[in-house]
C-alpha positions as CSV (number, residue, x, y, z in Angstrom):
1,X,165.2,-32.5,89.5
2,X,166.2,-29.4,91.0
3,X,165.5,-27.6,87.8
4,X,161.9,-29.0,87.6
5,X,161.1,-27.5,90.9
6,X,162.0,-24.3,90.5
7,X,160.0,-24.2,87.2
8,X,156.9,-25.7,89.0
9,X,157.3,-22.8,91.6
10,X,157.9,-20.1,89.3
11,X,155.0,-21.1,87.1
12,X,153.2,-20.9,90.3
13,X,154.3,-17.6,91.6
14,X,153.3,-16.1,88.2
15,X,150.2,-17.8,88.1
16,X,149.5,-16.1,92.2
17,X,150.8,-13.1,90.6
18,X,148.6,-13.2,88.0
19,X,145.8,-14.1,89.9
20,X,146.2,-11.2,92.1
21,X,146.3,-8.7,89.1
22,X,143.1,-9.9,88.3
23,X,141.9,-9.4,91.7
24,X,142.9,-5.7,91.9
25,X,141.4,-5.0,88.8
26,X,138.2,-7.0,89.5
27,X,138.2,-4.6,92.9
28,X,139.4,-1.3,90.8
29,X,136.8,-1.5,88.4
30,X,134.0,-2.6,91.3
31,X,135.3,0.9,92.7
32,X,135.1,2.9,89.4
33,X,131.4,1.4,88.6
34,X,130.2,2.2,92.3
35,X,131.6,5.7,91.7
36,X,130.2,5.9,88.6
37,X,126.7,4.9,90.2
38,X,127.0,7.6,92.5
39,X,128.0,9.9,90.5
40,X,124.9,9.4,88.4
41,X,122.5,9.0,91.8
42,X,123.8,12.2,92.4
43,X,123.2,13.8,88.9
44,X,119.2,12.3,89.1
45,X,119.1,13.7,92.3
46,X,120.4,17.3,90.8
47,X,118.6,17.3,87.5
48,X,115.1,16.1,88.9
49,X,112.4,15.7,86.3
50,X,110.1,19.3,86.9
51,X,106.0,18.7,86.5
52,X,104.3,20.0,84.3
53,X,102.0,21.9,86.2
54,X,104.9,23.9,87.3
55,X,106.5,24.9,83.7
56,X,102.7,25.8,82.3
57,X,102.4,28.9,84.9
58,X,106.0,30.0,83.8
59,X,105.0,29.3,79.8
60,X,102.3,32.0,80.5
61,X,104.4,34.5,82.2
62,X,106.9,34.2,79.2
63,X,104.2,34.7,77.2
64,X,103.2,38.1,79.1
65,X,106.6,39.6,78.5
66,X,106.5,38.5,75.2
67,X,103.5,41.1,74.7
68,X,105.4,43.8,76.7
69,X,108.2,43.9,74.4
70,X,105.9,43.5,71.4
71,X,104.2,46.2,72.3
72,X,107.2,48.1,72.6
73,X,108.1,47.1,69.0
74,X,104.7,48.5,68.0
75,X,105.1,51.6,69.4
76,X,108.5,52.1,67.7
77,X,106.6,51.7,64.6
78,X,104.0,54.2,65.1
79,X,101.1,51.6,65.8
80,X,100.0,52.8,69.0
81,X,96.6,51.3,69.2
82,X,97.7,47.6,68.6
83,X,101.2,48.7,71.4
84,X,97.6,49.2,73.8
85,X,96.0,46.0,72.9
86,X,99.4,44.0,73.5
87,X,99.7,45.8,77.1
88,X,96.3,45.0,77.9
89,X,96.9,41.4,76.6
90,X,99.8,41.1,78.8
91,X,98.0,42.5,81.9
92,X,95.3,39.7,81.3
93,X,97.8,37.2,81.1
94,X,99.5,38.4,84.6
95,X,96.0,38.1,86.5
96,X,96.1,34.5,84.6
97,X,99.4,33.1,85.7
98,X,99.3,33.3,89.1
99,X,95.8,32.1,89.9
100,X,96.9,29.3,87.2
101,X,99.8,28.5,89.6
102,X,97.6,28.5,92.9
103,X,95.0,26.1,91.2
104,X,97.1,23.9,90.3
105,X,99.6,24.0,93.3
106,X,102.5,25.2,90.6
107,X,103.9,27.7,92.5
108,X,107.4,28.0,92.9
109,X,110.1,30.7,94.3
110,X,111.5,30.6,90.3
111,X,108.1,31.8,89.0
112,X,107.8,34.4,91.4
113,X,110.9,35.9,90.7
114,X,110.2,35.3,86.3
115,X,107.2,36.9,87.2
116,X,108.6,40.2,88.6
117,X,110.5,40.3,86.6
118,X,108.0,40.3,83.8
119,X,105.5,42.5,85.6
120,X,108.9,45.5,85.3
121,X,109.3,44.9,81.4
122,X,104.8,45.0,80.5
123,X,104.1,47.5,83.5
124,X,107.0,49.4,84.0
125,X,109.2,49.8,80.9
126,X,106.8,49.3,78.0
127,X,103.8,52.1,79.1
128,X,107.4,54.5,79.6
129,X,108.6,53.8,76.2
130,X,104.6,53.8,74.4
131,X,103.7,57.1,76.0
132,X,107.1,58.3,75.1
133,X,106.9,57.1,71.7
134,X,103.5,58.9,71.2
135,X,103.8,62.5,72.4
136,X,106.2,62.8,75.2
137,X,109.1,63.1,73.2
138,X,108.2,66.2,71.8
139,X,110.1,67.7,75.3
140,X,112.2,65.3,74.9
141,X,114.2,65.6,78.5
142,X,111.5,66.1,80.7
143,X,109.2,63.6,78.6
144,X,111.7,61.3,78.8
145,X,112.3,62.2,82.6
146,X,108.3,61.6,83.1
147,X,109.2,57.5,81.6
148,X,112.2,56.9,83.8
149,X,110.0,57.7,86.8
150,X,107.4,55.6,85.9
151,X,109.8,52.9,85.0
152,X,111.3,53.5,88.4
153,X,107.9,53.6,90.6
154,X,106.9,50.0,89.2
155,X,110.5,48.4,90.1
156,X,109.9,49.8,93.7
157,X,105.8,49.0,93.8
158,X,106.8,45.2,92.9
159,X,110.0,45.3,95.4
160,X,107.7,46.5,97.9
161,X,105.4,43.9,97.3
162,X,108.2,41.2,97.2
163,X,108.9,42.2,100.6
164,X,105.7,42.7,102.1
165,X,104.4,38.9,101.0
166,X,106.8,37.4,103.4
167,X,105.4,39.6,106.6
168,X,104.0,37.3,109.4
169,X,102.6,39.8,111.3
170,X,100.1,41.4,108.1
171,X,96.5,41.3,109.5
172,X,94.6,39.4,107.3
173,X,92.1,42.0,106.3
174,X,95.3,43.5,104.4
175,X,94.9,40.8,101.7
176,X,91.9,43.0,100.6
177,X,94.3,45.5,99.6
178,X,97.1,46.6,97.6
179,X,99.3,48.9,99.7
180,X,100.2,51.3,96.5
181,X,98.4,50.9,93.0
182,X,99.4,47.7,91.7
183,X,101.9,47.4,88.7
184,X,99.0,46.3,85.9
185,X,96.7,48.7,87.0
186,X,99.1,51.2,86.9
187,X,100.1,50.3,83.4
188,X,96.2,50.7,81.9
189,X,96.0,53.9,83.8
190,X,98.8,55.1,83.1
191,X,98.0,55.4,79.3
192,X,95.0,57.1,79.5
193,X,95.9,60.2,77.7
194,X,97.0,58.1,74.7
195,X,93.4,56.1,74.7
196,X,91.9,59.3,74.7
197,X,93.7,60.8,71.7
198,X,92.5,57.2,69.8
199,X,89.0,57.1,71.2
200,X,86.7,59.4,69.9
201,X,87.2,62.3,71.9
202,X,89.9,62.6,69.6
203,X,92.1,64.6,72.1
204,X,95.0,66.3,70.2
205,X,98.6,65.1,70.3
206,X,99.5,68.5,70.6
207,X,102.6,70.2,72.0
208,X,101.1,72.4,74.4
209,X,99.2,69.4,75.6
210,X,102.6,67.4,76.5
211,X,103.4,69.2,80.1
212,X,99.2,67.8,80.8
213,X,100.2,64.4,80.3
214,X,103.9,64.2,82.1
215,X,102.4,65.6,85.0
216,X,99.3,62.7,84.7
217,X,102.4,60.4,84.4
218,X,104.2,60.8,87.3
219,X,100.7,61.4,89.1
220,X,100.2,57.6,88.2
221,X,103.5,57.1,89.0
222,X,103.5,58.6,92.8
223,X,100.5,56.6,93.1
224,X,102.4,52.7,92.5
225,X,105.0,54.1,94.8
226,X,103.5,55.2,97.4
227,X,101.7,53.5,100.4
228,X,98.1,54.5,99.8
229,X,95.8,51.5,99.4
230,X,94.0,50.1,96.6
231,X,91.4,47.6,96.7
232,X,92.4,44.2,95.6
233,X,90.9,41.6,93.5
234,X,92.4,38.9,94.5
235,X,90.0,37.6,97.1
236,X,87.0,37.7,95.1
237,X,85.1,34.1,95.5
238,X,82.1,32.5,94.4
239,X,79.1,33.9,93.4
240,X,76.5,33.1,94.7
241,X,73.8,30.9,92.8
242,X,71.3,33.8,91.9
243,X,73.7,36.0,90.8
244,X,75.5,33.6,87.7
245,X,73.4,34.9,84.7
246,X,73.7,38.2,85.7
247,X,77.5,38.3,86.3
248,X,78.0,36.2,82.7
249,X,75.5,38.6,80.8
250,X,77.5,41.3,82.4
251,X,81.1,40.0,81.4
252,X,79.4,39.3,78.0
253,X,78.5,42.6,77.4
254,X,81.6,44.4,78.5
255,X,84.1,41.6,76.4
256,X,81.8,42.8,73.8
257,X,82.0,46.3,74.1
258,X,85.5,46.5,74.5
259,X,86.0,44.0,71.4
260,X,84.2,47.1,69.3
261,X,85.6,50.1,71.3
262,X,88.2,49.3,72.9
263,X,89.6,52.8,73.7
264,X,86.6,54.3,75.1
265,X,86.0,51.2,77.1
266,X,89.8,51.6,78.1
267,X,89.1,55.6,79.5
268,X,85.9,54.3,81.1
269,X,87.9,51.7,82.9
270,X,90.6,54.1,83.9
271,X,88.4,56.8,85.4
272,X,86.6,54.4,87.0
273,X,89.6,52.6,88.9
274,X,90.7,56.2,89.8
275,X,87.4,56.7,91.9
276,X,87.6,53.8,93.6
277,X,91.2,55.0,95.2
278,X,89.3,57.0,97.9
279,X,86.6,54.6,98.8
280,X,89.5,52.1,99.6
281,X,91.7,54.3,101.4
282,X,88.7,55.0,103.7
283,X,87.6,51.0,103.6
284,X,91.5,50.7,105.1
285,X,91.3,53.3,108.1
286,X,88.1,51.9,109.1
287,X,89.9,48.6,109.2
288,X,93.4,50.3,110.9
289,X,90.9,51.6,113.6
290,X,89.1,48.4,114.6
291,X,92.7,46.6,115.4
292,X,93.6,49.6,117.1
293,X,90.9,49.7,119.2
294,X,90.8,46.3,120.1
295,X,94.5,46.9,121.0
296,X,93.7,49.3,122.8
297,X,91.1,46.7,124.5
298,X,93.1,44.3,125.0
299,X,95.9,46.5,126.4
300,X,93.3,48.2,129.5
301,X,92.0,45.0,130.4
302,X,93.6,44.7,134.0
303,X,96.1,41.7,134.6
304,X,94.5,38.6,136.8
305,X,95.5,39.0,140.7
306,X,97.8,36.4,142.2
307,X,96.4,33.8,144.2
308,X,96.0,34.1,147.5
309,X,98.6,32.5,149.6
310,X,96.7,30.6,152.6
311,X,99.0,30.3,155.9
């Protein structure tokens, strides 16, 4: 009888034993899934899907440096003219990308930075290396001196400008202005002796030309990194109703002309952005002394009295 018993309460102490093994596996693997859904909340929240309208202003500033370092490749090979069109095609695609961004509330801290970036390699490096390519080489140290510097100017025109988009205290006139010539523009300008060897001028790739041109190229290059102003066209709105045929018969016209000459179109452009440098340094005084006169204004105008204390 005694013997029965104790084999009814073992058979139940192993079946509470087994019960309870069950139990703390039920709860261990209720832990492991709930870790494993956090775990995987937490990888969603890290890997969050990105919109489109983010990626397709990045896809066109990869697409810009793809140009730059094409045209690079071009200029290795001793195609100079199509090196031009691949610069020109990557400046176009710089004033694309961030209006492309703004319009459709794509910007991002990423796509500024990709886009620096960028701007150095189409603006900075590839003009250096084309103009070297072409005729500077022929003094090899100081042409090749001449390219570093441009090289260098642009990295510190677009740190400057890095810096100078975070300023609270920029009047807002200032957004009519580049303070130093902007990277792009620099670029086109920049190359102006080699669109005037390929335009019809036909000017010589000479060696006694050479010393002409590295002294144009660090002209251009003081000029990105300094602080004299340029005017900007970033501000530029509507146009007004009347003026719509005239400004698309106008843009027709010049796409046209420089589709079928593109380097003469390219020195036109070049000499004409150089005039405009002293007619917006002037535009930017005239602005610098309005604020400081209404400083001063503001500064003259005597205090308010205390009130009068009645007794």
């Amino acid at each position: 009888m005694s013997g029965s018993f104790d084999e009814e309460t073992g058979r139940r102490s192993s079946v509470g034993g087994a019960t309870r093994d069950s139990a703390q596996k039920d709860a261990a693997s209720a832990a492991f899934e709930t870790a494993a859904v956090g775990m995987g909340t937490i990888r969603r929240r890290r890997f969050r899907a990105v919109p489109f309208r983010i990626i397709l202003p990045n896809l066109v500033t990869l697409l810009a440096l793809c140009m730059g370092l094409t045209s690079i490749r071009f200029a290795v090979e001793g195609q100079f003219q199509i090196a031009v069109i691949a610069v020109i095609g990557a400046a176009i695609l710089d004033g694309l990308d961030g209006r492309l961004a703004r319009a459709l509330r794509g910007t991002s801290r990423f796509g500024a930075e990709l886009d620096s970036l960028a701007d150095f390699v189409d603006f900075g490096v590839a003009p250096g290396l084309i103009l070297y390519f072409w005729n500077l080489h022929q003094i090899k140290s100081l042409g090749w001196f001449a390219a570093l510097v441009f090289a260098i100017a642009c990295a510190l025109r677009l740190a400057r400008f890095n810096v100078m988009i975070d300023d609270p205290d920029k009047p807002a006139w200032q957004a009519h202005f580049f303070i130093g010539m902007p990277a792009p523009a620099g670029a086109i300008v920049g190359l102006l002796p080699l669109y005037l060897s390929l335009s019809v001028l036909g000017l010589p790739a000479a060696h006694w030309f050479v010393p002409f041109e590295i002294a144009y190229v660090l002209f251009v290059a003081f000029l990105m990194a300094s602080r004299i102003p340029h005017f900007s066209g970033k501000r530029i709105g509507r146009v007004p109703r009347e003026y719509v045929i005239p400004v698309l018969f106008g843009i027709a016209v010049t796409v046209l002309l420089l589709a079928t000459f593109p380097m003469e179109m390219l020195v036109c452009f070049s000499f004409a952005y150089l005039a405009t440098i002293p007619f917006a340094v002037r535009r930017f005084k005239a602005f610098e002394a309005k604020d400081a006169a209404a400083a001063a204004v503001s500064t003259a105008e005597p205090s308010p009295a205390p009130p009068e204390i009645l007794h």
